[in-house]
C-alpha positions, -999 to 999 in steps of 0.1 A, spaced: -610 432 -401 -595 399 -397 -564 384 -386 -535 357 -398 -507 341 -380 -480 345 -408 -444 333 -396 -408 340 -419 -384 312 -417 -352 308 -436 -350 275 -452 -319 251 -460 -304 275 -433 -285 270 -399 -282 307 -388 -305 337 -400 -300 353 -427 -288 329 -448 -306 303 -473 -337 307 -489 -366 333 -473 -406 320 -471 -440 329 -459 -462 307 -441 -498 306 -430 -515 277 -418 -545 280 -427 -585 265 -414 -595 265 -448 -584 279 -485 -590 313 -490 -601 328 -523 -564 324 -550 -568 363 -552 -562 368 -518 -535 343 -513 -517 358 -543 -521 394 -531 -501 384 -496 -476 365 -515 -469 397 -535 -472 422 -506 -447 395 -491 -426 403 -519 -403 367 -512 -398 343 -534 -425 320 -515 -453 319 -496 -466 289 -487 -506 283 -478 -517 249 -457 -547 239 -446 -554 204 -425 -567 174 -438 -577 143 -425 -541 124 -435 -523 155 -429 -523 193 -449 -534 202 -485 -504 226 -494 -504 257 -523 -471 281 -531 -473 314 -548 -448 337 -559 -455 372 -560 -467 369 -594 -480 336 -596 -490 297 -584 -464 270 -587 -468 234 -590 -437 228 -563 -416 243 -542 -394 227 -520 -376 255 -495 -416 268 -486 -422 233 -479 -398 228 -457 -402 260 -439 -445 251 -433 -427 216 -420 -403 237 -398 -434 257 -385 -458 229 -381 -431 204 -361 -430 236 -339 -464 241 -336 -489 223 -342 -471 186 -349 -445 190 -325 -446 151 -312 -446 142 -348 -414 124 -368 -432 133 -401 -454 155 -418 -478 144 -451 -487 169 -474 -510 170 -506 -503 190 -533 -526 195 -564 -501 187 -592 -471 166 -582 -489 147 -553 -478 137 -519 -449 152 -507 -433 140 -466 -411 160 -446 -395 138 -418 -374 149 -389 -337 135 -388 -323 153 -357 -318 188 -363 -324 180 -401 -352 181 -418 -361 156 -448 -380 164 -480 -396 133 -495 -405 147 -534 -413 128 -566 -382 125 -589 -378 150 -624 -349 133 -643 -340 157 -670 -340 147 -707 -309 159 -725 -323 187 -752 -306 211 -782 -301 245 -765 -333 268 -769 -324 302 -791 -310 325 -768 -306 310 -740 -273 308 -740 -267 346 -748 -290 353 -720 -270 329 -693 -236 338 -705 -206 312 -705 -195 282 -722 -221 256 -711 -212 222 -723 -250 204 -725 -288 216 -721 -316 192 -703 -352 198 -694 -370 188 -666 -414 191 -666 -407 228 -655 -371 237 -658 -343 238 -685 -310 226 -668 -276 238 -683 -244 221 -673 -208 236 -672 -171 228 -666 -163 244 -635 -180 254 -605 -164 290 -611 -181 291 -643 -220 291 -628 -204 314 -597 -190 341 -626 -226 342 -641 -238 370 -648 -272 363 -666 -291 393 -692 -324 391 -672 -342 409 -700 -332 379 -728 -339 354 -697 -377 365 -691 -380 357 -729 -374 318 -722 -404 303 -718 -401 281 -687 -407 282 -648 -368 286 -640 -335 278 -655 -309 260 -633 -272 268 -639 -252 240 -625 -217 220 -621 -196 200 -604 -186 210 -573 -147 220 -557 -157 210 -525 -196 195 -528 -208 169 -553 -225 198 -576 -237 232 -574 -262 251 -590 -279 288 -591 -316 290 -601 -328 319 -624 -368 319 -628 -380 358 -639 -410 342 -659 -423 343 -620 -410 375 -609 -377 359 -594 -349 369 -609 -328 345 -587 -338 323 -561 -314 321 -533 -321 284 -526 -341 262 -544 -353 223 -532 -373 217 -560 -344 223 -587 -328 194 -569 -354 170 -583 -340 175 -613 -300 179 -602 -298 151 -581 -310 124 -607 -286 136 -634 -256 140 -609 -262 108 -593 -259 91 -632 -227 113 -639 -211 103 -607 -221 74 -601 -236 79 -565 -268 78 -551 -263 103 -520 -245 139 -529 -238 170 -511 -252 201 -529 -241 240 -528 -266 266 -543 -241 296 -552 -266 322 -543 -255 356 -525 -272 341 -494 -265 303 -502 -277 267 -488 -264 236 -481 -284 205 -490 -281 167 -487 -297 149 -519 -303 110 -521 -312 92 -555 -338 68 -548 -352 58 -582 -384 77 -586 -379 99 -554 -358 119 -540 -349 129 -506 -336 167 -498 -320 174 -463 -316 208 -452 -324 230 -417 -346 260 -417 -343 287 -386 -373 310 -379 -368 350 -383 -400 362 -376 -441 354 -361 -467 380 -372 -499 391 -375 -513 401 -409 -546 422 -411 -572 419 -440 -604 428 -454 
């Protein structure tokens, strides 16, 4: 029997028991993707991040509890969080390799901490069959991102009133679908729907914002925005438009250090 540090952290958070949930284990090296993916599911969260060290920083992986994504940006935040309170904890900034959308930074900015991700400007698209029946509303437009369909309405009431038919939803053929609108108070907000990987809604999600924040910065005509994700549990991000990346701001509060056993 063996034993793994694994810590919970609530990301894009200020106080517990708010933002988005993730697993992290830093890791010496990768274990076999059957075992990772058997703690992310007996994790049950939406994430759980896997790092290892390299020799310019950490290789990073994300798995759901039914499968491996390409990005995700609250369970990178959350390994930052961890490793700047660890491991790294003289360093302004953390490099991370990931296999399919390359090197992602995190950077401290006070309490704040900075995701530096590739840019997904969404290309507007006609409206796949049923996706509006499954999402509900009167969505004005339809985009698509590498991994997500985007669909933009009115009023920020309008993606807060959703009420999505999850069974039509797991029939669209995509990673997740973002919901989102200008915002009452923020720039935009969004909610982020994704039961192709066993989540029926994310509470907060940093990667979406790849994909938001270059369309809202066109449409308003702004290059740094304030972002709401209507979620139960919400989050609060900062997003800035820089061409072909994008930086996400957020805070991330620890909930829990433990000690997994395995075979």
């Amino acid at each position: 029997m063996r034993t793994q540090e694994l810590y919970q952290v609530d990301a894009f958070a200020s106080e517990l028991f708010a933002g988005n949930p993730a697993a992290v284990c830093i890791l010496e090296k990768w274990w076999p993707d059957e075992l990772m993916q058997s703690v992310a599911a007996e994790n049950n969260l939406a994430e759980t991040a896997f790092a290892v060290p390299t020799a310019e920083g950490y290789e990073i992986r994300w798995f759901t509890p039914e499968t491996e994504v390409a990005l995700c940006g609250h369970a990178t935040l959350a390994t930052a969080h961890v490793l700047f309170n660890t491991r790294e904890a003289q360093a302004s900034g953390i490099r991370f390799q990931s296999r399919e959308r390359g090197t992602l930074v995190v950077n401290r900015s006070e309490d704040w901490l900075v995701l530096d991700f590739p840019a997904d400007p969404p290309k507007a698209i006609d409206m796949p069959n049923g996706l509006q029946e499954a999402l509900g509303g009167d969505p004005t437009s339809c985009w698509k991102g590498q991994t997500d369909f985007m669909v933009v309405y009115d009023t920020e009431k309008e993606v807060r009133e959703l009420r999505p038919n999850f069974h039509l939803l797991d029939r669209i053929r995509a990673r997740g679908i973002i919901a989102t609108a200008r915002g009452e108070t923020d720039d935009f907000v969004s909610r982020f729907f994704a039961p192709n990987c066993g989540i029926p809604e994310d509470p907060v999600t940093g990667s979406a914002h790849t994909t938001l924040t270059p369309y809202w910065a066109g449409v308003l005509q702004k290059t740094k925005l304030t972002a709401m994700q209507l979620s139960p549990r919400g989050g609060v991000l900062r997003c800035e438009f820089l061409g072909d990346r994008i930086k996400i701001a957020g805070k991330a509060i620890t909930y829990m250090k433990a000690e997994i056993y395995l075979p």
